[in-house]
C-alpha positions as CSV (number, residue, x, y, z in Angstrom):
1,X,-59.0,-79.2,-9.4
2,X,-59.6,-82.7,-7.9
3,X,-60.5,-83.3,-4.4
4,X,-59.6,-86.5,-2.3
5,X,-61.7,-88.0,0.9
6,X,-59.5,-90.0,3.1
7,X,-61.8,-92.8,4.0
8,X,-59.7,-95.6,4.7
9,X,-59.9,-95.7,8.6
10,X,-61.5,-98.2,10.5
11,X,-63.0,-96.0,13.2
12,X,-61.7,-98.2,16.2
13,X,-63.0,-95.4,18.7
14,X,-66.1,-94.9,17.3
15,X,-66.6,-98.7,17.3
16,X,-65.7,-99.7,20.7
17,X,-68.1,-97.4,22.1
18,X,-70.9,-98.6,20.0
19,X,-70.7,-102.0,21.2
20,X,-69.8,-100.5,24.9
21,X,-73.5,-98.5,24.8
22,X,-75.5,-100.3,26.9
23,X,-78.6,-98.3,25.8
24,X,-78.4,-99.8,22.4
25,X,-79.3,-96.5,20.7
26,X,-76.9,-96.8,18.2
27,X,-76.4,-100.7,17.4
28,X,-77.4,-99.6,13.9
29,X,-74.3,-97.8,13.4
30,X,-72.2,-101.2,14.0
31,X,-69.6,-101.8,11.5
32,X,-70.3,-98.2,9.5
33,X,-67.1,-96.0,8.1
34,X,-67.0,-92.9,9.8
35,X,-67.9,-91.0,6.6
36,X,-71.0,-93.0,5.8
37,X,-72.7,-92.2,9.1
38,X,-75.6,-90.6,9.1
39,X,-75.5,-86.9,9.8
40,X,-78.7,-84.7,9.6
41,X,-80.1,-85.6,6.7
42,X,-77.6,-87.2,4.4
43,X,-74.2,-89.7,5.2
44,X,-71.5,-87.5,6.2
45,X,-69.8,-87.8,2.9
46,X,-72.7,-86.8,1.0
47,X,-72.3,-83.3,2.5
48,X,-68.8,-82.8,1.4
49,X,-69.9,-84.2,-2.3
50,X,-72.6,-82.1,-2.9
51,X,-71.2,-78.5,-1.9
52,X,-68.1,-79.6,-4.5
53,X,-70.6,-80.5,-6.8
54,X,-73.0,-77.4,-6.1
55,X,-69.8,-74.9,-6.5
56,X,-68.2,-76.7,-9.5
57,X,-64.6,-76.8,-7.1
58,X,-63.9,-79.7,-8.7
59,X,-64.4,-81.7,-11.5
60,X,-63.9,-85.9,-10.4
61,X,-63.8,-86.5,-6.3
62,X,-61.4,-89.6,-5.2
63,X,-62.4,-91.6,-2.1
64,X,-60.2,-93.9,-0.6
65,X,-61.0,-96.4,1.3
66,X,-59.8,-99.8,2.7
67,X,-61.2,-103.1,1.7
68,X,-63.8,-104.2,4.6
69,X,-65.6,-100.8,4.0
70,X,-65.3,-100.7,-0.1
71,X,-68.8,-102.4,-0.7
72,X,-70.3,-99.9,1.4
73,X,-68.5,-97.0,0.1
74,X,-69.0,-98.2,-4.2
75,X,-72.7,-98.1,-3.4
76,X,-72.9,-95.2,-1.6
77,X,-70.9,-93.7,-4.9
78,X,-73.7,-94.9,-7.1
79,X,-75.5,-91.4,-6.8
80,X,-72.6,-89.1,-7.6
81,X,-71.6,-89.9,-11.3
82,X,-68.0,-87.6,-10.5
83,X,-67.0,-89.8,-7.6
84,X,-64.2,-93.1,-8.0
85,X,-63.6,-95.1,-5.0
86,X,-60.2,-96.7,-4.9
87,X,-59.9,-99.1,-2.2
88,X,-55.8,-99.2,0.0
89,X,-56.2,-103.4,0.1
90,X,-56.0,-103.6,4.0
91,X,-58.6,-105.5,6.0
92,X,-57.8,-104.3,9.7
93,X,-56.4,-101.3,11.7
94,X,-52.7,-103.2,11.9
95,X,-52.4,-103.1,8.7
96,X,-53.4,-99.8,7.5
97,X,-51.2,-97.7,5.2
98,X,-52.0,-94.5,7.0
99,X,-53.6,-91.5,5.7
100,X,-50.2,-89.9,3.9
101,X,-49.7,-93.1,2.1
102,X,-53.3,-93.2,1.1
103,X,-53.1,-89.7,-0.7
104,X,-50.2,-90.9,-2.3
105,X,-51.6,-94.5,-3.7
106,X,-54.5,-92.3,-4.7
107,X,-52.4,-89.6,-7.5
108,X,-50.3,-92.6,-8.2
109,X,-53.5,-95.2,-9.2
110,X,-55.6,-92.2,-11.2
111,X,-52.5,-91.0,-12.5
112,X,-53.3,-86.9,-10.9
113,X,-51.6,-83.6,-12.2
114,X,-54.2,-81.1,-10.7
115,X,-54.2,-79.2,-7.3
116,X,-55.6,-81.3,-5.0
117,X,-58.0,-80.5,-2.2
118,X,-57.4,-83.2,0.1
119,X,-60.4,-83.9,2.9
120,X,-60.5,-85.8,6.1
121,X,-63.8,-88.0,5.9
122,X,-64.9,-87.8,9.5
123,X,-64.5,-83.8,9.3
124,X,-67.3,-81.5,8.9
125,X,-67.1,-77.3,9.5
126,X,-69.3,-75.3,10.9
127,X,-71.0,-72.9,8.8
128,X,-68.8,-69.6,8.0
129,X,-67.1,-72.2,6.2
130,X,-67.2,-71.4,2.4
131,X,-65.7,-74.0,-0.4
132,X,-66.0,-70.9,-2.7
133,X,-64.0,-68.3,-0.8
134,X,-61.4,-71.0,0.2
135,X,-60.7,-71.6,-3.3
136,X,-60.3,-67.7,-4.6
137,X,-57.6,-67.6,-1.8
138,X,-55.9,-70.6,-2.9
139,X,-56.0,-68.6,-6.5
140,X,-54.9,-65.8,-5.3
141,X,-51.6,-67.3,-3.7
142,X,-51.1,-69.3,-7.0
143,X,-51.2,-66.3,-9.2
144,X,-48.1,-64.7,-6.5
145,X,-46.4,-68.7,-6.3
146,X,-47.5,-71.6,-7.7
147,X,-45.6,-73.6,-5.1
148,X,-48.5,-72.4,-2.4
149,X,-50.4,-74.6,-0.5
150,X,-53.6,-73.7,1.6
151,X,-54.6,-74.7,5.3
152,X,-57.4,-73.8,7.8
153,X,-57.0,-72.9,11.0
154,X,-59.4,-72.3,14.1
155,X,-58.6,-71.4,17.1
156,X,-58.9,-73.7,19.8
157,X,-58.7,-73.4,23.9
158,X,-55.5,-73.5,25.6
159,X,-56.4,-77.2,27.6
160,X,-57.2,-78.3,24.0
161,X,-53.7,-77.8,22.5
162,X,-52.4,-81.3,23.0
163,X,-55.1,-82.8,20.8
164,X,-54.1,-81.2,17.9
165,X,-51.7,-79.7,15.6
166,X,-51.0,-76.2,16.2
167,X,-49.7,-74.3,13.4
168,X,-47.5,-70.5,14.0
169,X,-48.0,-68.2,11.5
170,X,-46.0,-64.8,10.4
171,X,-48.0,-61.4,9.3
172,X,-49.0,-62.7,6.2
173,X,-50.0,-65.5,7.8
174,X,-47.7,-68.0,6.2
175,X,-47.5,-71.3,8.2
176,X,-43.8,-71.1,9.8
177,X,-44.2,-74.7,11.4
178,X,-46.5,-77.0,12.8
179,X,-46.2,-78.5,16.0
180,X,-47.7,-81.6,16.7
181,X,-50.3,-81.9,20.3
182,X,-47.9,-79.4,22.7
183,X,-48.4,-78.3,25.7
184,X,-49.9,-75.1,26.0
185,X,-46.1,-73.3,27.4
186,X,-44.8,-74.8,24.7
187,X,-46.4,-72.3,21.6
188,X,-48.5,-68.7,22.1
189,X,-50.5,-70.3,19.0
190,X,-53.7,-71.9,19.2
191,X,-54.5,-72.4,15.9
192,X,-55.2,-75.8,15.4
193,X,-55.2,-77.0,12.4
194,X,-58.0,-79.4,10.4
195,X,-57.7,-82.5,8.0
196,X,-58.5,-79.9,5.0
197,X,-55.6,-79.0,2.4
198,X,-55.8,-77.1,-1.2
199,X,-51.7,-78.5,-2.4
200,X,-50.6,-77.5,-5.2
201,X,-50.3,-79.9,-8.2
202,X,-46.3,-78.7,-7.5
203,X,-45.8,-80.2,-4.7
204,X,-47.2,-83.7,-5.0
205,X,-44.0,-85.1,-5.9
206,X,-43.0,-84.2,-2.3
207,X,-45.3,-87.2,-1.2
208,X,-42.7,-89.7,-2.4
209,X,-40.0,-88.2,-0.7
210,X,-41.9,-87.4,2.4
211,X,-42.6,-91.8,2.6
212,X,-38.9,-92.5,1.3
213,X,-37.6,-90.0,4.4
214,X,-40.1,-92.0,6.7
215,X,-39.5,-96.0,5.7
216,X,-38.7,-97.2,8.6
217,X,-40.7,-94.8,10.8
218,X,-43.6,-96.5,12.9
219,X,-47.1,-96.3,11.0
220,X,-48.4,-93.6,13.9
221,X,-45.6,-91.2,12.1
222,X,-46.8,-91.8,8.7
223,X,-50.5,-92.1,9.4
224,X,-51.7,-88.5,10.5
225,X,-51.9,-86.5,7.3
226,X,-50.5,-83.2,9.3
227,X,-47.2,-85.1,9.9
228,X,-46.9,-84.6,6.0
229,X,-48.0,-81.1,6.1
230,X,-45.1,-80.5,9.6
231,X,-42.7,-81.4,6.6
232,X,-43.9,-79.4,3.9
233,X,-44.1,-76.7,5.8
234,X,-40.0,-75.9,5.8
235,X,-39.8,-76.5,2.2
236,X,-42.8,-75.2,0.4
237,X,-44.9,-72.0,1.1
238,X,-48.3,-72.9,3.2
239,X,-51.1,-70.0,3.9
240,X,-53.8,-70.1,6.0
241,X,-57.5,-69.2,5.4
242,X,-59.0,-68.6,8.8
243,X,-62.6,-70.5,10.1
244,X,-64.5,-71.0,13.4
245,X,-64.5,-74.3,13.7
246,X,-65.1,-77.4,12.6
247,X,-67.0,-81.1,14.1
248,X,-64.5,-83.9,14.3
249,X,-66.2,-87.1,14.4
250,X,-63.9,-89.4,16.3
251,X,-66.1,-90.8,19.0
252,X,-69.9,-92.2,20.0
253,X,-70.3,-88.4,21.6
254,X,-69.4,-86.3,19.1
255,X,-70.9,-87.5,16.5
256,X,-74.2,-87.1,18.9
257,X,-73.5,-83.9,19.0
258,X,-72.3,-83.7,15.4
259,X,-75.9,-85.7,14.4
260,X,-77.7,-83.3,16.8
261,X,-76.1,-80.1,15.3
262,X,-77.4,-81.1,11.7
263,X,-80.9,-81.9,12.4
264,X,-81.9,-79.8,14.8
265,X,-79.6,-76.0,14.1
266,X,-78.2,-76.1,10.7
267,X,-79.8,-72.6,9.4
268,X,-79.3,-73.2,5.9
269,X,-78.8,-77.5,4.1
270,X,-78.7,-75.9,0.9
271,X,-76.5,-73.5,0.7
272,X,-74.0,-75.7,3.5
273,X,-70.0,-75.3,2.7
274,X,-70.7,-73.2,-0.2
């Protein structure tokens, strides 16, 4: 199994309100990816690296990134021996591929024909989370159809439904479909769903067809890697494996509160996402 870190945003949010912070407490995060902030004790990233690497989920982990932050992210690489960091080309926001795109330049440039665990890199879970029991259920629904896919799902509140994809489920608690920031009326779900996926090697393909369908679409239709997964979803089996939560890192306060949650209440570094 291989897993791939979608690093190639530019973390416009995140940005603006550094240089809005009149406090200057956190000028030294200027001009940092998302993924390479500090968090506790480590860069974000690092924590994502070392629990595959502790568990032995995968064997080679795939960054992408974009080309102001590639520099940055190469050294950072230096002390993980398993880790290759492909940069997308693009030098500003306008210009991005989008996350879907990314995932797919990634299999295409080191030529992948594994399942894939594919990994937002401003996304970190709380700590039920477990890389090991996720992967057992993703082998388990191989060994009924090696077609399956795995997502996680948490629940969120109802006012918090607009933010982010909810997925429906059946009794088995196969995804049924995905819909994208409704309004609370508009689904009785509220599981929202994270930038975490286990696809199977089967379905990769699909990622050329998903960006053939989607052409002409505006970039905000082909960025979001759950816009992929809405798609999949009617096509290909998709399962859920069931967390608490996770931290989402998209702006100056949460990743305080990210920070604060790793240095001051994380019970356990060691044994973190395993």
């Amino acid at each position: 199994m291989k897993a791939v870190i979608l690093a190639a945003g530019y973390g416009t949010r995140l940005q603006r309100d550094v240089d809005n912070d009149t406090s200057r407490r956190f000028k030294h995060l200027a001009g940092i990816a998302k993924p390479l902030l500090p968090v506790g004790h480590c860069a974000l990233i690092s924590h994502w690296v070392q629990a595959l690497n502790t568990t032995g989920c995968v064997d080679t982990v795939f960054v992408i990134t974009n080309a102001l932050h590639h520099k940055a992210f190469e050294e950072w690489a230096l002390d993980f021996p398993n880790v290759k960091v492909l940069s997308d080309g693009t030098k500003n926001n306008e210009d991005r591929l989008g996350a879907v795109a990314c995932l797919q330049l990634t299999v295409k440039h080191f030529k992948i024909e594994d399942h894939v665990i594919v990994i937002g890199g401003d996304t970190l879970f709380k700590e039920d989370f477990s890389l090991i029991k996720v992967k057992e259920k993703f082998s388990d629904l191989q060994a009924m159809c090696e077609d399956s896919s795995l997502v996680l799902s948490y629940q969120c509140k109802d006012e918090e439904t607009q933010k982010y994809g909810i997925l429906e489920v059946d009794e088995d608690l196969r995804v049924r479909c995905m819909k994208e920031k409704p309004l609370p009326s508009e689904t009785k779900s509220r599981r929202a769903c994270p930038c975490f996926y286990l696809f199977s090697k089967k379905i990769l393909h699909l990622l050329d067809a998903f960006l053939e369908e989607n052409k002409e679409a505006p970039i905000e239709e082909k960025d979001a890697p759950g816009n992929f997964l809405s798609w999949l979803i009617s096509r290909k089996p998709v399962y859920i494996h069931q967390i608490s939560g996770r931290f989402d890192v998209g702006n100056l306060p949460s990743y305080v509160e990210c920070d604060r949650y790793f240095r001051e209440n994380l019970q356990d570094v060691k044994s973190y996402m395993m």
